[in-house]
N, C-alpha and C positions, 0 to 999 in steps of 0.2 A: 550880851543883853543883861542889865540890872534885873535881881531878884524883883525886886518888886515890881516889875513891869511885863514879869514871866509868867506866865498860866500859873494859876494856883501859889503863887508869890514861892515856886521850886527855886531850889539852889542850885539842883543839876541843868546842865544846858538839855533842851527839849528838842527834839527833831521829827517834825510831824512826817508823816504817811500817809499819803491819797490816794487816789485818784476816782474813779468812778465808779458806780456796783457794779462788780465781776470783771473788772479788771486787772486782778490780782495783788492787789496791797495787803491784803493778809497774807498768801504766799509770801509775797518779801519779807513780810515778817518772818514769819518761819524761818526765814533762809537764815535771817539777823537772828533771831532767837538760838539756831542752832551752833551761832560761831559767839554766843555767851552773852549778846546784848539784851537789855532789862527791855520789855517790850508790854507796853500796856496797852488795853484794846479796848476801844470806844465800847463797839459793838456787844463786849464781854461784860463791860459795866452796866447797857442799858438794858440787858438779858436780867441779868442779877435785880436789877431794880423792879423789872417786871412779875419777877418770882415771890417779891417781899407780897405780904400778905397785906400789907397796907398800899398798895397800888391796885390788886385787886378789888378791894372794897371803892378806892377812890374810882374806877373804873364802873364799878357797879351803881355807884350816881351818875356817872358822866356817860357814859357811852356801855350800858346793860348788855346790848346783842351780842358784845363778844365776848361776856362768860360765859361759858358752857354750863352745865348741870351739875357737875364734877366741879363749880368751883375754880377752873382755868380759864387761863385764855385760849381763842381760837384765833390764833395769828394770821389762817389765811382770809378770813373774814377781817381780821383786824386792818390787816396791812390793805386788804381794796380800801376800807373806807379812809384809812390815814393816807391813801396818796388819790383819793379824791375829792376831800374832802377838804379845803385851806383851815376853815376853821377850827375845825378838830382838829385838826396835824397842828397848829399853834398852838391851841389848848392844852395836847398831851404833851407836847414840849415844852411849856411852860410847867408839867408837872416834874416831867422827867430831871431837864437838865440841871437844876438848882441841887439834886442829890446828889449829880457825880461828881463832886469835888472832893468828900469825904473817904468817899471807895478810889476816887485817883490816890490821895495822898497815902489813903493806908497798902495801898498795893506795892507804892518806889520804896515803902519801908527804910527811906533816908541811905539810899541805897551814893554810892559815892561816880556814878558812872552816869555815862548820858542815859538818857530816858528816851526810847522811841516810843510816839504815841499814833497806834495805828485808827487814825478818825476819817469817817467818809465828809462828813460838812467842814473841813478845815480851813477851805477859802469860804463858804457861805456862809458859816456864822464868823467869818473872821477872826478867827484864833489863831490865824496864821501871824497876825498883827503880836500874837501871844509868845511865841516861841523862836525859836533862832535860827533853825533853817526848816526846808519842807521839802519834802519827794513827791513826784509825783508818778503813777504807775498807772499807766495806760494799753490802750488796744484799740484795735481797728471799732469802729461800729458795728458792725455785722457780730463778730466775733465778743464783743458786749454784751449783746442781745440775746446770743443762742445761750452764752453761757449762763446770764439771769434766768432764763427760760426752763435750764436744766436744773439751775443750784434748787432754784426755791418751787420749782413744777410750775410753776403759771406761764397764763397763757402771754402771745408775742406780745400782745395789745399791750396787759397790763405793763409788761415786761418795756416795751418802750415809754410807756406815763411814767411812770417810776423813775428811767431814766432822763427822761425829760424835766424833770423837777429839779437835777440837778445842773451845777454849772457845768455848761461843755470842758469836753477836755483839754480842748486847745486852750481856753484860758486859763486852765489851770498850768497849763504845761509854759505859759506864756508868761505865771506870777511866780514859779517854784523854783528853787534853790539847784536840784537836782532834778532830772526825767529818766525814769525805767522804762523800755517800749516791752510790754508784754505778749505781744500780738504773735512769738514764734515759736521755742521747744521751752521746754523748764530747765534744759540746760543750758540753753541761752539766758533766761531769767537770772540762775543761779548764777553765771558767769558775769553776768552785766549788772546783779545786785552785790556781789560783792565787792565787784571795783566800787561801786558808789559807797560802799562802808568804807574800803580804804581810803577816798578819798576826803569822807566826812571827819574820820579820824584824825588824819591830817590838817582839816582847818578845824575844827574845835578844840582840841587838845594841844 
């Protein structure tokens, strides 16, 4: 892929990471993190931008209920009304995403090696159009749902809306480059995510 046709006009070739909430793409990460690869995290940029104190104030014209007293957010309150909410979830997305391009670039620090970018919307907002190949990391349904249920304490209900907002997995696994099935041990995980490194090593380099 030409630079200029690459997320954030990168020089490094980009290799996105999916799949669906609590299917384990951040694990993979990990795994890839552990064996030296530069691994950038959607999720760790939209944290950071939430913390800045001018998202707070922007917050507090736009959507009040969820700062606290204390000047924070209340993410469990935040997060019902952003996955029930369409207009609001495009609003604060239209706040959010325009800022992580500056915290992508300064993170790869012109770093000389692939870039893995671990993003949950990579086929939804189409960024996959962005970069040069994509994984995808998957799990049964069942085993989706308990684990959303546990990461973040909410309830099943929520816990399916949420997932429901996103694209099924099989289409994703039907558009990606590579498939991880996460559905069995972590050392299955660990064994089946590194042959997909070996492999991508291979055709990239």
């Amino acid at each position: 892929m030409k630079k200029e046709n690459r997320l954030y006009n990168c020089s490094q070739p980009i290799i996105g990471i999916t799949g669906g909430i609590g299917t384990g793409k951040s694990s993979v990460a990990k795994i890839f993190k552990a064996k030296g690869q530069l691994i950038i995290d959607a999720d760790s940029i939209v944290k950071r931008i939430y913390q800045k104190q001018s998202t707070i104030t922007w917050l507090l014209d736009h959507l009040p209920e969820v700062i606290t007293k204390e000047n924070t957010i209340d993410f469990k309150k935040f997060r019902k009304i952003f996955f029930s909410e369409t207009k609001t979830k495009e609003l604060i997305e239209s706040f959010i995403y325009p800022q992580m391009s500056s915290i992508f670039l300064s993170d790869i620090k012109d770093s000389p090696t692939i870039i893995f970018y671990d993003v949950p919307l990579l086929f939804e907002k189409k960024l996959n159009l962005k970069i040069d190949k994509s994984i995808v990391v998957s799990c049964s349904d069942e085993i989706q749902i308990q684990r959303v249920c546990k990461r973040d304490n909410i309830s099943r209900e929520l816990a399916i809306n949420i997932i429901s907002q996103q694209m099924p997995l099989q289409e994703k696994i039907n558009m990606c480059d590579y498939h991880i099935d996460n559905s069995a041990t972590l050392e299955d995980l660990e064994n089946n995510s590194l042959e997909i490194l070996e492999k991508i090593k291979k055709d990239i380099i």
